[in-house]
C-alpha positions in Angstrom: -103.2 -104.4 -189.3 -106.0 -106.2 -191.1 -108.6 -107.2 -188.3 -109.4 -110.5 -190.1 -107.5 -113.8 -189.2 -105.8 -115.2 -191.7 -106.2 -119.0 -190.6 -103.4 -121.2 -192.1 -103.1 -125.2 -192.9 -99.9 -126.6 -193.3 -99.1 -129.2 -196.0 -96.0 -131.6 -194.4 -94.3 -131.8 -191.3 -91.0 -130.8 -193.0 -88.2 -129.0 -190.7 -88.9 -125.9 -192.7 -92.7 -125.7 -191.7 -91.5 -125.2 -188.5 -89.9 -121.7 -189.6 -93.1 -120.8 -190.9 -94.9 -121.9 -187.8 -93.0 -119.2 -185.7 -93.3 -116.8 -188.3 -97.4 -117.4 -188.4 -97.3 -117.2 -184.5 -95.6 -114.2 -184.5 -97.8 -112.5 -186.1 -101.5 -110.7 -185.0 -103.3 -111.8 -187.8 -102.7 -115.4 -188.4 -103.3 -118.8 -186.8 -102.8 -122.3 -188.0 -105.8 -124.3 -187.7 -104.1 -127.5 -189.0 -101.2 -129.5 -190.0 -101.6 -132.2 -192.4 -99.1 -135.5 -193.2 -99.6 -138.6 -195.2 -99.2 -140.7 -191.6 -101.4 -139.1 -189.3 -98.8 -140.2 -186.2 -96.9 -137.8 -188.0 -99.0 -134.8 -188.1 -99.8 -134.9 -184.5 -96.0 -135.1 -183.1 -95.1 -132.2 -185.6 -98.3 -130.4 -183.7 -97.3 -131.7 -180.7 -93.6 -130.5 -180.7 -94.3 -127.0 -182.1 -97.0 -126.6 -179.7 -95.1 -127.3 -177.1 -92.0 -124.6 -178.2 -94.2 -121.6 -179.7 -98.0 -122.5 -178.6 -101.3 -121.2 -180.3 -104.2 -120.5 -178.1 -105.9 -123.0 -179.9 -104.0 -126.2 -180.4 -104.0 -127.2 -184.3 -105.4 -130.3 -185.6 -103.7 -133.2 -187.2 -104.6 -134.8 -189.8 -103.7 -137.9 -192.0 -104.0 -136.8 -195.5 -103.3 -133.3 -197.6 -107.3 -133.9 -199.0 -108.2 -133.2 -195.5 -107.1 -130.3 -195.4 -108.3 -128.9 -198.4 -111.4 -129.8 -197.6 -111.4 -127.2 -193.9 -113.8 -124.6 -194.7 -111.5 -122.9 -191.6 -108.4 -123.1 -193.5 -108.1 -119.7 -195.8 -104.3 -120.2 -196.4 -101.7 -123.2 -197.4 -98.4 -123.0 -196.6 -97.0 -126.1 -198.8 -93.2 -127.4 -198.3 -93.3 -130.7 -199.8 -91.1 -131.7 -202.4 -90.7 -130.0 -205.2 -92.0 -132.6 -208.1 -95.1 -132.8 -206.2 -95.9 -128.9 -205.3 -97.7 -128.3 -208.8 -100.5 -131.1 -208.2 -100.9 -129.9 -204.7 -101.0 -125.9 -205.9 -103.0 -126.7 -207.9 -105.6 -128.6 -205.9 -105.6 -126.1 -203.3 -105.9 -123.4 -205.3 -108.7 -125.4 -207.3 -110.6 -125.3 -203.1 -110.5 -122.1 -203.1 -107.6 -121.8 -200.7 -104.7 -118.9 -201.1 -101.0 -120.8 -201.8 -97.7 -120.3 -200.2 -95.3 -122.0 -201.9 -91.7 -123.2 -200.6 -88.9 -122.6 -203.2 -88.2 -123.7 -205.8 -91.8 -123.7 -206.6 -91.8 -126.0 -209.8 -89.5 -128.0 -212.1 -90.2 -125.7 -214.7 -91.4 -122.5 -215.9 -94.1 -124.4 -217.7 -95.0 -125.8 -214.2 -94.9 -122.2 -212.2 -97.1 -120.8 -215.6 -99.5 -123.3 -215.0 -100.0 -123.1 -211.2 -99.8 -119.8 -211.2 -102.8 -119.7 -213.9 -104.9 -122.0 -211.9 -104.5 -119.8 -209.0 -105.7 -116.9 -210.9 -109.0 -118.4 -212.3 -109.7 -119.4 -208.6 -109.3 -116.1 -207.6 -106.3 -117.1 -204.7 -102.8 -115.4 -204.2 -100.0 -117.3 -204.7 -97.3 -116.8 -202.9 -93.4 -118.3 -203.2 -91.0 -118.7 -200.2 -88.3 -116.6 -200.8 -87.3 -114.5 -198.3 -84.1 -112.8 -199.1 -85.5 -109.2 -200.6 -87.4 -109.3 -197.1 -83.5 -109.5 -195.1 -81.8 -106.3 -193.9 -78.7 -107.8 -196.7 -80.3 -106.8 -200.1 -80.5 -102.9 -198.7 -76.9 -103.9 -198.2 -76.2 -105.6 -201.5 
């Protein structure tokens, strides 16, 4: 395992980030070091509540907008669930901060879209990641 910490910011309080939360938690080389919302009210009960079920040492912040968390210089990763017909400005703008992407599925409207986000991401020098897990499930050896 890598001995760096991989230090995460999520983009929503949708019910999928929650997956991801216990995914990051279970891991030794990861931490989310905050969760951003438009309504910061929002942010801190989705802290709150996930805290409370799988718990960080170090409690997450909440915050009330997505710039603020591009702006963390502690925030290497983005884990970003929102709706799809926004995920290309926000890929975009994070990858544009220097911060490495992971995007929920679908990732774009189009293949025009995914080209483009996927190019920024490149000339920023970040990984871009999409959510699909199914080739990671004990099924497609099945399959």
């Amino acid at each position: 395992m890598s001995e760096r910490l991989c230090r995460w910011g999520i983009m929503s309080t949708a019910g999928i980030a929650r997956k991801n939360w216990q995914a990051i938690r279970n891991t030794d080389n990861a931490t989310i070091v905050a969760v951003a919302s438009r309504d910061a009210a929002k942010a801190k009960a989705f802290v709150d509540e996930c805290q409370t079920q799988i718990p960080f040492d170090a409690k997450p912040d909440a915050l009330g907008s997505y710039e603020a968390l591009l702006s963390r210089e502690d925030v290497d990763a983005v884990y970003i669930p929102l709706p799809t017909g926004v995920r290309k400005e926000w890929v975009i703008k994070a990858a544009q901060a220097g911060k490495h992407v992971m995007c929920e599925k679908p990732c774009a409207d189009t293949l025009a879209d995914l080209v483009e986000m996927t190019d920024v991401c490149r000339e920023n020098n970040v990984q871009f990641m999409d959510g699909v897990m199914f080739m990671h499930s004990e099924r497609m050896a099945a399959m």
